[in-house]
N, C-alpha and C positions, 0 to 999 in steps of 0.2 A: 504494500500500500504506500502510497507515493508521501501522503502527508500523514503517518502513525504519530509522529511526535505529536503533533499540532491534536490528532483526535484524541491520543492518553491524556494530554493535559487538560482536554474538555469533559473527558471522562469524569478524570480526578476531579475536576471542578465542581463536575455536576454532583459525585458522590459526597464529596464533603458541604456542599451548599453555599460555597464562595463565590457569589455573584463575580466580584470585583476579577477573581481567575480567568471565571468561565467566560467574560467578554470580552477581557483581553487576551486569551485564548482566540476565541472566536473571531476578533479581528485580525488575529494573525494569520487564520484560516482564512477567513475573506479575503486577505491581501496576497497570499501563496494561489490561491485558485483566481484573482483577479488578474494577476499577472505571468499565468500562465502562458497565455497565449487561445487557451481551446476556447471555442465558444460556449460548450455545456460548462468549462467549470467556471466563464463570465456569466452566465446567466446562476450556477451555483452559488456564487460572491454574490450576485444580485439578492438572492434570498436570503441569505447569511447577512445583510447591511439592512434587509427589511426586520428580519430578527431580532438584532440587535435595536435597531431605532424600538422596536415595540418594546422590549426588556428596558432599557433606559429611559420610555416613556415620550419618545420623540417621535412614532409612528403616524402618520396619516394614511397609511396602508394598511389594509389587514395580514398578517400573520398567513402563509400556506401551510395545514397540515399534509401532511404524507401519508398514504395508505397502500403498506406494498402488498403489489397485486400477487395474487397465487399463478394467475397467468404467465406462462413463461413470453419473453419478449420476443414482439413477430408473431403471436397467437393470440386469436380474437376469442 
């Protein structure tokens, strides 16, 4: 996995309850998948900065939950 640092320390963050970690965590992830280059992980940064603005309280966005499909990819 390209970015494990970046997701252990969101881990961590999350299990211990340390907002202050888990977002600057999280912006370090936005900024590693922003400047990738791919465009799935620019639109991934894109929800990760919508995330964040909603956590902080700066949101005019709502929030996308994720719901992974049992579908495998390419099957309808």
């Amino acid at each position: 996995m390209q970015h494990f640092s970046l997701v252990y320390d969101l881990c961590r963050a999350a299990l211990a309850g340390d907002k202050t970690l888990g977002a600057q965590s999280s912006r370090k992830l936005r900024d590693a998948l922003a400047g990738s280059g791919d465009t799935e992980d620019a639109d991934d940064a894109e929800l990760l900065s919508r995330l964040i603005q909603a956590a902080t309280g700066k949101s005019r966005k709502p929030v996308v939950h994720f719901v992974q499909s049992d579908t495998p990819a390419g099957e309808s």
